[in-house]
PDB file with one MODEL, atoms N, CA, C and O in Angstrom:
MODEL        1
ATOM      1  N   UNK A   1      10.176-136.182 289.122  1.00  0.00           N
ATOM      2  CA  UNK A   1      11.113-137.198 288.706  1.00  0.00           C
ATOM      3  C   UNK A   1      11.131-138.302 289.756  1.00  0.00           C
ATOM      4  O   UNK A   1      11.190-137.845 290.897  1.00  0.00           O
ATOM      5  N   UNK A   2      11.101-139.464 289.690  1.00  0.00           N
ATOM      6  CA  UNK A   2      11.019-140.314 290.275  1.00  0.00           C
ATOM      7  C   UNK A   2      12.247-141.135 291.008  1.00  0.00           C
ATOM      8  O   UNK A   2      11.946-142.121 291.681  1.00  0.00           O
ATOM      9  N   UNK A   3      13.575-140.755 290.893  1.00  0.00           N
ATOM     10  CA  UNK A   3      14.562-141.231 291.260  1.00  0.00           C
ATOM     11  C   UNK A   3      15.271-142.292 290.534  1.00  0.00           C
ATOM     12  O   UNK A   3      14.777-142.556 289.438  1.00  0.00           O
ATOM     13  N   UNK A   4      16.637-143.178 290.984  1.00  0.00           N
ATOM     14  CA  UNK A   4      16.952-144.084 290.575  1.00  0.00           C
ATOM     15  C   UNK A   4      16.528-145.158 291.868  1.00  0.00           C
ATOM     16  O   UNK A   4      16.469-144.887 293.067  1.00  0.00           O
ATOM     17  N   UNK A   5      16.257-146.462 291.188  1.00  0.00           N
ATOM     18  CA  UNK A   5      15.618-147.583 292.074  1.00  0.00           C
ATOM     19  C   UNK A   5      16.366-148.508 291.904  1.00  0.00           C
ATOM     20  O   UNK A   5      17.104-148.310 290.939  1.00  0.00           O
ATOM     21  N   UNK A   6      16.613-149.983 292.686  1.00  0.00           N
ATOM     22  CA  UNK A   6      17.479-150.401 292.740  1.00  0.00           C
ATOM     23  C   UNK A   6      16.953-151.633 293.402  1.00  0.00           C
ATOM     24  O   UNK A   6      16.588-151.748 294.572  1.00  0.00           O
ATOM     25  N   UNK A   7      16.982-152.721 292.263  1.00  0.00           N
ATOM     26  CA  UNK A   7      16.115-154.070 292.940  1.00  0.00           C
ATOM     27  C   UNK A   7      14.948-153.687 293.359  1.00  0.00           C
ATOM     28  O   UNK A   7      14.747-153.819 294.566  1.00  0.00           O
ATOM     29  N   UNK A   8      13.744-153.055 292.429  1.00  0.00           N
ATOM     30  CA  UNK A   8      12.932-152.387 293.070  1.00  0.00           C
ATOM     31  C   UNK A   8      12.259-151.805 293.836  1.00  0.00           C
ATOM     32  O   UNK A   8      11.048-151.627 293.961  1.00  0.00           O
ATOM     33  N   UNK A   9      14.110-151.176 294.948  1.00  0.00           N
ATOM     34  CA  UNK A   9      13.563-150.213 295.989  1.00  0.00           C
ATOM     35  C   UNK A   9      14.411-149.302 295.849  1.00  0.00           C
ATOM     36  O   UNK A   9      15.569-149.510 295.485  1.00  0.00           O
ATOM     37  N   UNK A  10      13.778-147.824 296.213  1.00  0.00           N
ATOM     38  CA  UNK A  10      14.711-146.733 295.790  1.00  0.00           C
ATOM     39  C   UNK A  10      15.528-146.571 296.845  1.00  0.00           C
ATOM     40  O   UNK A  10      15.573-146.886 298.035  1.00  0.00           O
ATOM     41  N   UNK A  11      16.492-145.674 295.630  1.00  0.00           N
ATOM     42  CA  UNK A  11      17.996-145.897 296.390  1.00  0.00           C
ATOM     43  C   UNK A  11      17.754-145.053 297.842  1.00  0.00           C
ATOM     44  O   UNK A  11      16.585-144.714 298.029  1.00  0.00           O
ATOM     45  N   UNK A  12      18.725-144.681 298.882  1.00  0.00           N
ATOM     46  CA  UNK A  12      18.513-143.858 299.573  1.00  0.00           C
ATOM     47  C   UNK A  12      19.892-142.961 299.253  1.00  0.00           C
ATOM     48  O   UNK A  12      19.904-141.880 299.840  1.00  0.00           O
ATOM     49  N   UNK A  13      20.770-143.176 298.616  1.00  0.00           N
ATOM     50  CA  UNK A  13      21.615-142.683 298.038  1.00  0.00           C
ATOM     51  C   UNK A  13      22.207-143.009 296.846  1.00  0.00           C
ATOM     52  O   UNK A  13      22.501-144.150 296.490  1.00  0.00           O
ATOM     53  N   UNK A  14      22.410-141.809 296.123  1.00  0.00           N
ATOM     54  CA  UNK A  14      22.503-141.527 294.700  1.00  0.00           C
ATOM     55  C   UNK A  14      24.067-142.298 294.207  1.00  0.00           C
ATOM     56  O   UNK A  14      25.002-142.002 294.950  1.00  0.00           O
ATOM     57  N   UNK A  15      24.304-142.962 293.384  1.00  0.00           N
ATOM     58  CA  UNK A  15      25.570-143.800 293.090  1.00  0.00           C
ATOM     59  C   UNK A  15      26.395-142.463 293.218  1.00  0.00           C
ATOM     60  O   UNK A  15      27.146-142.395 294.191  1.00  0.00           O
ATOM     61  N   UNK A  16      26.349-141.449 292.400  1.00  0.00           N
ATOM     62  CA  UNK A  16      27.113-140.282 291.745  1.00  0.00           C
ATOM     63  C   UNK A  16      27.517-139.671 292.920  1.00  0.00           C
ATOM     64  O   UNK A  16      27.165-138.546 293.273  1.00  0.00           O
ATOM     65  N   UNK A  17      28.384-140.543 293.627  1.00  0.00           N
ATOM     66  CA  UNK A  17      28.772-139.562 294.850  1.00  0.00           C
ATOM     67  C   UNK A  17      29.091-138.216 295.015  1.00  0.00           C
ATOM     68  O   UNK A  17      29.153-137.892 293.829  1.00  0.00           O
ATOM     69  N   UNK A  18      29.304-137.339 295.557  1.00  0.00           N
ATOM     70  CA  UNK A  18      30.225-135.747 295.458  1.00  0.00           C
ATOM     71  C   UNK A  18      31.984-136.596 295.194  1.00  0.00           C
ATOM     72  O   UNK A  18      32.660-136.493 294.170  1.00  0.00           O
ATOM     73  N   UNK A  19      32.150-136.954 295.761  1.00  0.00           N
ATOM     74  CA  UNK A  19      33.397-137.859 295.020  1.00  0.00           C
ATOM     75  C   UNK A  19      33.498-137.481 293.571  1.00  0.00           C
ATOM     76  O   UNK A  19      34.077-136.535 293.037  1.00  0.00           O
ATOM     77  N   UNK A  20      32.747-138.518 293.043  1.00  0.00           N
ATOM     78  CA  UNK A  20      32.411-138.967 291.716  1.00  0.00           C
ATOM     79  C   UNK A  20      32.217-137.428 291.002  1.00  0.00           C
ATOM     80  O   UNK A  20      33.002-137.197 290.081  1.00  0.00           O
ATOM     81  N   UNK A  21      31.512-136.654 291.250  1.00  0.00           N
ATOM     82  CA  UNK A  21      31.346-135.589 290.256  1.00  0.00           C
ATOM     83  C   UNK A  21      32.237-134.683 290.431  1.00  0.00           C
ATOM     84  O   UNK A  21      32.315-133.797 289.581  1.00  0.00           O
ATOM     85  N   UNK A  22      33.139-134.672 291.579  1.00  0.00           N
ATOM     86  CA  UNK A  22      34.511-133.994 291.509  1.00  0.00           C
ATOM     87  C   UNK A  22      35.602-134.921 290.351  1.00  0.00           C
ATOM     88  O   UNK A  22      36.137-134.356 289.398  1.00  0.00           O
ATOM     89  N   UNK A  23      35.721-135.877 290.547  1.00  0.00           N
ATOM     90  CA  UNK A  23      36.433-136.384 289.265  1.00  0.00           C
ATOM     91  C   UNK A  23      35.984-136.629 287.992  1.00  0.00           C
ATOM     92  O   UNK A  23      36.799-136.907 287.112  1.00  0.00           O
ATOM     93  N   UNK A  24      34.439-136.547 287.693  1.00  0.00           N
ATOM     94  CA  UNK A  24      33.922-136.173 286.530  1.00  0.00           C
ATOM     95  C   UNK A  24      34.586-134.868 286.039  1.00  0.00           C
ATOM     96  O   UNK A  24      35.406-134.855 285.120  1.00  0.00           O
ATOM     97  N   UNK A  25      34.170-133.752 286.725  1.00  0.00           N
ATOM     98  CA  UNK A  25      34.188-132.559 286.470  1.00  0.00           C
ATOM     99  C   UNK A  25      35.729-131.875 287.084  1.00  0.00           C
ATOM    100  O   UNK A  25      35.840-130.730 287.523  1.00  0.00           O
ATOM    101  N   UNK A  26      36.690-132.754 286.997  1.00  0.00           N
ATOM    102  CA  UNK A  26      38.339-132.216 287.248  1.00  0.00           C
ATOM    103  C   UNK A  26      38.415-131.010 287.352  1.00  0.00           C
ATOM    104  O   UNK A  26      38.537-130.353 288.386  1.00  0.00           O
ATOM    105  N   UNK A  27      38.312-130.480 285.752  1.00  0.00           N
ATOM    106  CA  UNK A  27      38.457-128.867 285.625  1.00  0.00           C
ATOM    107  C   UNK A  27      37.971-128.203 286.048  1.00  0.00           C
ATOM    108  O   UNK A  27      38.532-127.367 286.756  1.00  0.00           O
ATOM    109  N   UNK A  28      36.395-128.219 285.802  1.00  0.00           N
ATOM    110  CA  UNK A  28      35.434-127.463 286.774  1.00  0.00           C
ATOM    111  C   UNK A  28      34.468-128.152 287.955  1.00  0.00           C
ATOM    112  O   UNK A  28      33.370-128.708 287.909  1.00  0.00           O
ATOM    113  N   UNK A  29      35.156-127.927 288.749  1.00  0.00           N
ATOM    114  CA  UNK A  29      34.336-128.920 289.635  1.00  0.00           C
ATOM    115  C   UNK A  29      33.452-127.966 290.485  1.00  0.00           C
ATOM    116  O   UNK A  29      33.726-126.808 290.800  1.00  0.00           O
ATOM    117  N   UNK A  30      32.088-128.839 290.863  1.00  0.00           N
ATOM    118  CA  UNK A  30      30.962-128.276 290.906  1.00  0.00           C
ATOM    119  C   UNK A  30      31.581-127.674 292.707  1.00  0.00           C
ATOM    120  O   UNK A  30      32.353-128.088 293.571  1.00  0.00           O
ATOM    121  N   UNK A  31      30.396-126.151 292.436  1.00  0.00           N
ATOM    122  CA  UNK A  31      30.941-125.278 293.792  1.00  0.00           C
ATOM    123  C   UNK A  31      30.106-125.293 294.965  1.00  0.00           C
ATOM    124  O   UNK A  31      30.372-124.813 296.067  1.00  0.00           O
ATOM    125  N   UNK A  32      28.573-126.187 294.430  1.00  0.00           N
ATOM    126  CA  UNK A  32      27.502-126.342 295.345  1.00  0.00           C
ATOM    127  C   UNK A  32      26.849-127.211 295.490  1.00  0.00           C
ATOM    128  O   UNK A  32      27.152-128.152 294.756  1.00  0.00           O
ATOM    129  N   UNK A  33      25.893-127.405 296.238  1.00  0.00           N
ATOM    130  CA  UNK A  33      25.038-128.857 295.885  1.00  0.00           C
ATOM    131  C   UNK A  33      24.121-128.941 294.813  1.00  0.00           C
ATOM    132  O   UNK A  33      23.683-129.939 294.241  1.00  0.00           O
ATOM    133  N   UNK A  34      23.880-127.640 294.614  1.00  0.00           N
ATOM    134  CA  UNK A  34      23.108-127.667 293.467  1.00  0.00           C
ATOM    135  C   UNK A  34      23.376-127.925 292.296  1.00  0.00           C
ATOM    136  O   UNK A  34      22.477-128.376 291.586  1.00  0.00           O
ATOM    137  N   UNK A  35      24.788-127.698 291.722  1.00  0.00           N
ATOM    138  CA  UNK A  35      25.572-128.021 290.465  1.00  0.00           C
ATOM    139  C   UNK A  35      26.169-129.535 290.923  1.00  0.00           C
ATOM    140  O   UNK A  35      27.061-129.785 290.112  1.00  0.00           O
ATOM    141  N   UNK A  36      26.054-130.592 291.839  1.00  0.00           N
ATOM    142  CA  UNK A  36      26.251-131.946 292.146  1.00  0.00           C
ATOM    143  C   UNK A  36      24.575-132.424 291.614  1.00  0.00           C
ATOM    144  O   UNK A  36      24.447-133.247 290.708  1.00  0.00           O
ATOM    145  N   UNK A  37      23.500-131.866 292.224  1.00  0.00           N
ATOM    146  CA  UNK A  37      22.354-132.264 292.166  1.00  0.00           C
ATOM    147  C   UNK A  37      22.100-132.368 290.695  1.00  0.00           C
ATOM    148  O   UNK A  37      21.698-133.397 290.153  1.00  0.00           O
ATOM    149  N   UNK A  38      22.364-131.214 290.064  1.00  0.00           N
ATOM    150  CA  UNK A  38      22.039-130.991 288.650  1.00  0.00           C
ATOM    151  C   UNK A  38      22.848-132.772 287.499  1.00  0.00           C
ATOM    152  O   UNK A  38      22.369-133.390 286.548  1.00  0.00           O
ATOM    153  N   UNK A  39      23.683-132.884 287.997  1.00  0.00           N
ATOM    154  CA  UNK A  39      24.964-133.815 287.671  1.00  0.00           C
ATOM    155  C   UNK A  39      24.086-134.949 287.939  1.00  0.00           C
ATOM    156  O   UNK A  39      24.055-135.782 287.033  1.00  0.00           O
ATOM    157  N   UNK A  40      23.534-135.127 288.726  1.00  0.00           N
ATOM    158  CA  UNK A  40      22.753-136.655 289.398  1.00  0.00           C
ATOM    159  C   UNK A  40      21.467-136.382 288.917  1.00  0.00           C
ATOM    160  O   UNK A  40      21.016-137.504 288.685  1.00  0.00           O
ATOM    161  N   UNK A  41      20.455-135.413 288.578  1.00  0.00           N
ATOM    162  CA  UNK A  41      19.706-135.351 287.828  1.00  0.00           C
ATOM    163  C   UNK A  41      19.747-135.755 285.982  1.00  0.00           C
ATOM    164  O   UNK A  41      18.884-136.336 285.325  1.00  0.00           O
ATOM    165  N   UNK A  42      21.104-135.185 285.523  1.00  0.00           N
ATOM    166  CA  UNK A  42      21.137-135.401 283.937  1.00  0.00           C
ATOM    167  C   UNK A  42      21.696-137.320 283.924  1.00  0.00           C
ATOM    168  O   UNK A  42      21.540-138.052 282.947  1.00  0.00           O
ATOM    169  N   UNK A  43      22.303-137.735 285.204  1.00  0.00           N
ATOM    170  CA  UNK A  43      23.202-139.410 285.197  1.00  0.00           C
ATOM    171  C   UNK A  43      21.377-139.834 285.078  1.00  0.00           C
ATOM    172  O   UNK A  43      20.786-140.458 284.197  1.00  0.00           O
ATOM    173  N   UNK A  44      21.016-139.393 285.965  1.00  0.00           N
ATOM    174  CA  UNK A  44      19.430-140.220 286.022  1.00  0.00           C
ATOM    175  C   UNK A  44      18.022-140.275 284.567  1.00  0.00           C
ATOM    176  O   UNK A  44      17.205-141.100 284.158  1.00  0.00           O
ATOM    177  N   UNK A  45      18.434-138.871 284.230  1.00  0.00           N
ATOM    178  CA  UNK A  45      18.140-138.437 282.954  1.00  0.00           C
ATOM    179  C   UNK A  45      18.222-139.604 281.724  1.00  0.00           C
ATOM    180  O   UNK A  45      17.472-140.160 280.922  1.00  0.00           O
ATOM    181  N   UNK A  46      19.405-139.594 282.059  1.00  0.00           N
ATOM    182  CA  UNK A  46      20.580-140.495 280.625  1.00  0.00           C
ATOM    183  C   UNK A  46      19.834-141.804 280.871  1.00  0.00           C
ATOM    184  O   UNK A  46      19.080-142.115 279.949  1.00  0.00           O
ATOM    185  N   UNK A  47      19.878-142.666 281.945  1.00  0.00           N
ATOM    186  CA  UNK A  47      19.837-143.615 282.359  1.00  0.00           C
ATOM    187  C   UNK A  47      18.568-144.386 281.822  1.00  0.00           C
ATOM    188  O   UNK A  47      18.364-145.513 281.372  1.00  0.00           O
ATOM    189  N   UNK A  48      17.563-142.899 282.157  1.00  0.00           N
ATOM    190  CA  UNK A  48      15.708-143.191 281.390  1.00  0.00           C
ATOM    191  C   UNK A  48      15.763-143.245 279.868  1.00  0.00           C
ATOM    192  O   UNK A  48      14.811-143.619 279.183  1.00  0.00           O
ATOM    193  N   UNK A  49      16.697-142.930 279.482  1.00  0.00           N
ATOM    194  CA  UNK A  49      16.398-142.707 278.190  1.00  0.00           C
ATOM    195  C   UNK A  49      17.156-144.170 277.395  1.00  0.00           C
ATOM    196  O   UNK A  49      16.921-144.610 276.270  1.00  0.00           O
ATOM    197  N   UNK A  50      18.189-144.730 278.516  1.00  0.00           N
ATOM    198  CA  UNK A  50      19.253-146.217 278.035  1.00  0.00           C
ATOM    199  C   UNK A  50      17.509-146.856 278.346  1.00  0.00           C
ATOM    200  O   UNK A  50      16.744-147.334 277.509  1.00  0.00           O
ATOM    201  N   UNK A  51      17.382-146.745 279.148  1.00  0.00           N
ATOM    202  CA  UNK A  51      16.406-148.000 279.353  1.00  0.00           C
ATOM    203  C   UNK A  51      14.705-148.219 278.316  1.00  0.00           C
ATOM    204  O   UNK A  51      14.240-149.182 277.707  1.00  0.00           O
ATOM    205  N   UNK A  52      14.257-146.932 278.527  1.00  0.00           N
ATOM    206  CA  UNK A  52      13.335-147.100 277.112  1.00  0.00           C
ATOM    207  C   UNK A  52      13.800-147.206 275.789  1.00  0.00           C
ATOM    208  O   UNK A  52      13.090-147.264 274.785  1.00  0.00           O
ATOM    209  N   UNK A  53      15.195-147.232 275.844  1.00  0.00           N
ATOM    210  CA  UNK A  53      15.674-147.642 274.116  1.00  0.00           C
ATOM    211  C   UNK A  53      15.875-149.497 274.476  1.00  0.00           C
ATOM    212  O   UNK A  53      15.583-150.508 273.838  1.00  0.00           O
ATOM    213  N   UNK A  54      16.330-149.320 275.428  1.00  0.00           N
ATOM    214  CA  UNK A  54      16.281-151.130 275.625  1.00  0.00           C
ATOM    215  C   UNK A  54      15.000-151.990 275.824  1.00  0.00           C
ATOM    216  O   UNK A  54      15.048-153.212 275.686  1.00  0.00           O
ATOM    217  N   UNK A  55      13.965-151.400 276.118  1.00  0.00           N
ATOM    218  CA  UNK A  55      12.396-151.607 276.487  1.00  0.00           C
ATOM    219  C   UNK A  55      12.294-151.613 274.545  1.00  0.00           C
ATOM    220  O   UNK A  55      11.865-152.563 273.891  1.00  0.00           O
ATOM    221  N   UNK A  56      12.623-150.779 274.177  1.00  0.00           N
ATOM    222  CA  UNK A  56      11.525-150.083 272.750  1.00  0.00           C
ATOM    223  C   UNK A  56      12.706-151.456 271.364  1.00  0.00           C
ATOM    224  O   UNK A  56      12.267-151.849 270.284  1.00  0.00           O
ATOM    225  N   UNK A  57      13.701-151.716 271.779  1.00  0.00           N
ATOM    226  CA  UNK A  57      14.716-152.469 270.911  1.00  0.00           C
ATOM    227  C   UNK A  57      15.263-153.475 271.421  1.00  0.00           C
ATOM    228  O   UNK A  57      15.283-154.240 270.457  1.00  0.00           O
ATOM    229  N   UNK A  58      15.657-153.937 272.141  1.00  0.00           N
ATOM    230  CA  UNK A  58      15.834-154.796 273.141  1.00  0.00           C
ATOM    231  C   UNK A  58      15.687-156.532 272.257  1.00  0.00           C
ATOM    232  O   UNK A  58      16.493-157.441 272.060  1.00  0.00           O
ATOM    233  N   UNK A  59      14.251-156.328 271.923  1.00  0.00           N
ATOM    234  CA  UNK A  59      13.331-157.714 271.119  1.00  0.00           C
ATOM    235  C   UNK A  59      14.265-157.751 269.288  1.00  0.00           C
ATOM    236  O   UNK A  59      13.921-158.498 268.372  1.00  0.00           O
ATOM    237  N   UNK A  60      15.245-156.899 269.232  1.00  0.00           N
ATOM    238  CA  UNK A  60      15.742-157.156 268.071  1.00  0.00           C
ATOM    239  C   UNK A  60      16.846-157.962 267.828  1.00  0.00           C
ATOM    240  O   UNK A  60      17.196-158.327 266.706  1.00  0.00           O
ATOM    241  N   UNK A  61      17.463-158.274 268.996  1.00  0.00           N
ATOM    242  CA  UNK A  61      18.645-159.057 269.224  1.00  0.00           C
ATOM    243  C   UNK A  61      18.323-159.866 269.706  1.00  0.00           C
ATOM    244  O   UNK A  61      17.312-159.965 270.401  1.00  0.00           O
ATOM    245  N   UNK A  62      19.527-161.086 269.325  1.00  0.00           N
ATOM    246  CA  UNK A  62      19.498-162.499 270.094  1.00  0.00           C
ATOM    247  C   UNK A  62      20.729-163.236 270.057  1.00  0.00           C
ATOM    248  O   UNK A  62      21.442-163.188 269.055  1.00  0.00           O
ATOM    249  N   UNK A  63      20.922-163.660 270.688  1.00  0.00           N
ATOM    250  CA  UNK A  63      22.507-164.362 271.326  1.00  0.00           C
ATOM    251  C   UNK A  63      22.950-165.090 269.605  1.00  0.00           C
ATOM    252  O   UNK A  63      22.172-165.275 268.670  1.00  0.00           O
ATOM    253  N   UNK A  64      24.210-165.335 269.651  1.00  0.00           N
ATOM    254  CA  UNK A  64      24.805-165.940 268.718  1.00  0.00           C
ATOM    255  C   UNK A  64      24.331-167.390 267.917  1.00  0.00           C
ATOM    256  O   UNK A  64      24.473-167.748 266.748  1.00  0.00           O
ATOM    257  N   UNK A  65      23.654-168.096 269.196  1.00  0.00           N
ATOM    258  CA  UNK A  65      23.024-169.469 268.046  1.00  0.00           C
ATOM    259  C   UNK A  65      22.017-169.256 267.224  1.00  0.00           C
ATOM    260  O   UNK A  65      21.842-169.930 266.209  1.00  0.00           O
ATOM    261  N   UNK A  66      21.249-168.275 267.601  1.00  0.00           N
ATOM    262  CA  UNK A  66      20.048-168.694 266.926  1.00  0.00           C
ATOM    263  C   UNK A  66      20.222-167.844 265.762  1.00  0.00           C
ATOM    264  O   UNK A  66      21.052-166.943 265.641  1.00  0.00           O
ATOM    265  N   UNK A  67      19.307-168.245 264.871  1.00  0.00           N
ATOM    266  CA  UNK A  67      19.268-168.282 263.169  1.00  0.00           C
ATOM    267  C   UNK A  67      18.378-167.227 262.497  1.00  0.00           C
ATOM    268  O   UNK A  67      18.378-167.059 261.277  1.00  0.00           O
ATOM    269  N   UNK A  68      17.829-166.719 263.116  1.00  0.00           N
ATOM    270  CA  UNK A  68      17.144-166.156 262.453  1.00  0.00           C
ATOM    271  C   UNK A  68      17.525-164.735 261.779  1.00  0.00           C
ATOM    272  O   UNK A  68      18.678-164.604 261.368  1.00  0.00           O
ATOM    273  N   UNK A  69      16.594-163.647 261.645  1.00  0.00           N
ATOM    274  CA  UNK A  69      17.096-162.185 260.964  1.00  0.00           C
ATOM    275  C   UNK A  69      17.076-161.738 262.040  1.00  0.00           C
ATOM    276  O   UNK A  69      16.662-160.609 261.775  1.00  0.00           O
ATOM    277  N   UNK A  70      17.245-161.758 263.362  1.00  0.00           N
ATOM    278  CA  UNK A  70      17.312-160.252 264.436  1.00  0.00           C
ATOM    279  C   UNK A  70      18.975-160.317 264.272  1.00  0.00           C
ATOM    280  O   UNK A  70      19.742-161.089 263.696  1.00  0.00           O
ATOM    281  N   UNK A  71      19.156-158.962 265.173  1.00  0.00           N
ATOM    282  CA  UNK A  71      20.746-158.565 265.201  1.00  0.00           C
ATOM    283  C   UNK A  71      21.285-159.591 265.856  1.00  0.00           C
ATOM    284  O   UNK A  71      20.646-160.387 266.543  1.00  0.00           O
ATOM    285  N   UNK A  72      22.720-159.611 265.627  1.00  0.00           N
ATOM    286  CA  UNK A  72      23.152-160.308 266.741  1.00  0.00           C
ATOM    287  C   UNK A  72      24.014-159.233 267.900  1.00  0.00           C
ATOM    288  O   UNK A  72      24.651-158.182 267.833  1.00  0.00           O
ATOM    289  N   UNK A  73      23.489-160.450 269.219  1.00  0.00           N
ATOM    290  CA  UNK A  73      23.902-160.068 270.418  1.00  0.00           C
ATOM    291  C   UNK A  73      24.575-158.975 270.475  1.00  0.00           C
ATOM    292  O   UNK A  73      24.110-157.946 270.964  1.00  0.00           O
ATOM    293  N   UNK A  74      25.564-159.057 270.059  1.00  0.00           N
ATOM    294  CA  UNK A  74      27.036-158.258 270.277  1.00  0.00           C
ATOM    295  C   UNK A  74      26.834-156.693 269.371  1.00  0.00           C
ATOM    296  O   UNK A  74      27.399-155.619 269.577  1.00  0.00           O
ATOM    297  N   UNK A  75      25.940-157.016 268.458  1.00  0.00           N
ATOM    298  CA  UNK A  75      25.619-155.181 268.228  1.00  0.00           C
ATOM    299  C   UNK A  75      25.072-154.456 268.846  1.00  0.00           C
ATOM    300  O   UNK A  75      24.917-153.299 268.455  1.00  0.00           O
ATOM    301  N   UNK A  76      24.510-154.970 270.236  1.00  0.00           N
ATOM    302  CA  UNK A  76      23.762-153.870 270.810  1.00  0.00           C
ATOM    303  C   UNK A  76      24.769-152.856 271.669  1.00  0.00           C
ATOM    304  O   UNK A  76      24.363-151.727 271.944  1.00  0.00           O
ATOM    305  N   UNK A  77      25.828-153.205 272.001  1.00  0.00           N
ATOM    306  CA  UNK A  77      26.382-152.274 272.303  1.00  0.00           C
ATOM    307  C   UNK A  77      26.763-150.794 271.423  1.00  0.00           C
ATOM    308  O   UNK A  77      26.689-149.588 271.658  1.00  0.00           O
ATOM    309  N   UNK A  78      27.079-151.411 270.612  1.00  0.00           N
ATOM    310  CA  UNK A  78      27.337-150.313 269.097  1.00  0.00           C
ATOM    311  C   UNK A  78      25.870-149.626 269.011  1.00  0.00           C
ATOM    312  O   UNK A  78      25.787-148.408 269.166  1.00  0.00           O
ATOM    313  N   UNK A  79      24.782-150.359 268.777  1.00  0.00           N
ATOM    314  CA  UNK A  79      23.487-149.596 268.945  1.00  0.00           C
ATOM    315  C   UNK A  79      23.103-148.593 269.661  1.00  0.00           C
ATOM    316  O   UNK A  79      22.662-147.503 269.295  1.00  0.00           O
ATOM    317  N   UNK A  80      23.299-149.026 270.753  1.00  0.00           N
ATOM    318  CA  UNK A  80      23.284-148.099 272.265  1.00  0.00           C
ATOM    319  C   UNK A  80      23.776-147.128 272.422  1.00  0.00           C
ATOM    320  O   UNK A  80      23.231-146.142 272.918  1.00  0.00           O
ATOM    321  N   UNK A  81      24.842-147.193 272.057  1.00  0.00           N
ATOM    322  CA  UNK A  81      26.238-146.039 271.902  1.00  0.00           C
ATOM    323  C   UNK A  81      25.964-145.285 271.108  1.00  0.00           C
ATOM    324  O   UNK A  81      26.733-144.326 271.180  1.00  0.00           O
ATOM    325  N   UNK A  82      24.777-145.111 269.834  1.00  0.00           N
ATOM    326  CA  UNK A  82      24.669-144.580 268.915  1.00  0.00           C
ATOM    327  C   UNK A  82      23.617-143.857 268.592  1.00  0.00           C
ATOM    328  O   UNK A  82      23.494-142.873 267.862  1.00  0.00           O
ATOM    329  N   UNK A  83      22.454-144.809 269.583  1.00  0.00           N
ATOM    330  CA  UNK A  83      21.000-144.370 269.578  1.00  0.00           C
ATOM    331  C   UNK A  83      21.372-143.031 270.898  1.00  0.00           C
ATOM    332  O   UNK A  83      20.873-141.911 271.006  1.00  0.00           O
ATOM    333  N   UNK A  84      22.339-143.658 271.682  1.00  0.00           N
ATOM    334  CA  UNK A  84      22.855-142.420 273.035  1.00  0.00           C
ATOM    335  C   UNK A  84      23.510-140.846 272.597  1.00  0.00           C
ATOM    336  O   UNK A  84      23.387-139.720 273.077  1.00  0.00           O
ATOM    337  N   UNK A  85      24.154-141.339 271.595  1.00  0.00           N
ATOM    338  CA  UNK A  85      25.539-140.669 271.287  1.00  0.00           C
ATOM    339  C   UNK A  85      25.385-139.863 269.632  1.00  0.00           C
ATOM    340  O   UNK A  85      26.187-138.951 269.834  1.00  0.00           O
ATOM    341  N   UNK A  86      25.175-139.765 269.022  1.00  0.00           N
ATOM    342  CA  UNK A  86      24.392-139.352 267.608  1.00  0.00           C
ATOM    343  C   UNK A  86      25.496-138.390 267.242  1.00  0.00           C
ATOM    344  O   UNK A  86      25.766-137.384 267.897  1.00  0.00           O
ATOM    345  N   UNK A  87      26.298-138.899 265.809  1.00  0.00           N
ATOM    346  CA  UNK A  87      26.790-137.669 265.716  1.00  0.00           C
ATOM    347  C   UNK A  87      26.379-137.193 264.277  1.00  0.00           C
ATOM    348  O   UNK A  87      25.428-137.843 263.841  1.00  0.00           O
ATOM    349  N   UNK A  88      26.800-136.333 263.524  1.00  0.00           N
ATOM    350  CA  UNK A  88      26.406-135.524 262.753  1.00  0.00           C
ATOM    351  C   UNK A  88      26.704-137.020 261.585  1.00  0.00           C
ATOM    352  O   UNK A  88      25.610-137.510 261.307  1.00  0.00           O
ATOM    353  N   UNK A  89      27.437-137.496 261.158  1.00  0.00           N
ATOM    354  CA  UNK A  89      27.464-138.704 260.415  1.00  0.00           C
ATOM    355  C   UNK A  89      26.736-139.577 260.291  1.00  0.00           C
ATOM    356  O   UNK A  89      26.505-140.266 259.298  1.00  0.00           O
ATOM    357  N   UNK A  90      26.153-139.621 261.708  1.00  0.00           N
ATOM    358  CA  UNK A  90      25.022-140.739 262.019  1.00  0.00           C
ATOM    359  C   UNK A  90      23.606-140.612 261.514  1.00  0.00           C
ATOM    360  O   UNK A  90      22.818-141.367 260.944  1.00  0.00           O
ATOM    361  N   UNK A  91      23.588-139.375 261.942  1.00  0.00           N
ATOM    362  CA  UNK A  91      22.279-138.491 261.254  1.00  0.00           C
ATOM    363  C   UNK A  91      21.966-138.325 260.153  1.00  0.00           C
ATOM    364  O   UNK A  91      20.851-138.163 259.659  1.00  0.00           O
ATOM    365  N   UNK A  92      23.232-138.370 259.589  1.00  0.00           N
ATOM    366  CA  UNK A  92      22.818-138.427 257.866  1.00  0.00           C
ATOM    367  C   UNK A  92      22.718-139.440 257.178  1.00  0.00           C
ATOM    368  O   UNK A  92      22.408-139.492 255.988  1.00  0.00           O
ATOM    369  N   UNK A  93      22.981-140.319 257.901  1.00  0.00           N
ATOM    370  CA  UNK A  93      23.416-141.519 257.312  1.00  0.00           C
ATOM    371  C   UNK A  93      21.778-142.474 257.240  1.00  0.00           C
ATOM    372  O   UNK A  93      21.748-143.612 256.770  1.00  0.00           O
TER     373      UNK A  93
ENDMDL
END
């Protein structure tokens, strides 16, 4: 796995602080580094998968003036959220 990069130099530390995944995980909060690591592995996970949907769809939207048939601007959030997030409605639909 290649890490998260950042202005195309990698990070030397992971955003997802031990902080951060203690208040992710309130109830169960992680007991080792390895269940933090795992946590910063699936954020980094997620992250590859936002970005090749924005690489692969990205070219379908376009800001509010222009005229043509792509989406507009403002659905890609709803997109994103959906191409991310899938629920059983979505799927059938």
């Amino acid at each position: 796995m290649s890490g998260p990069w950042v202005g195309g130099q990698p990070m030397t530390e992971h955003p997802l602080t031990d902080d951060f995944c203690y208040q992710i995980a309130e109830l169960w909060p992680p007991e080792d580094d390895a269940e933090k690591d795992n946590m910063r592995s699936a954020a980094d996970w997620q992250l590859e998968q936002v970005m090749k949907w924005l690489d692969e769809n990205l070219s379908n939207y376009t800001d509010d003036d222009y005229l043509g048939d792509l989406s507009p601007l403002y659905k890609l959030e709803s997109d994103l959220n959906k191409a991310m997030r899938p629920t059983t409605t979505q799927e059938n639909s």
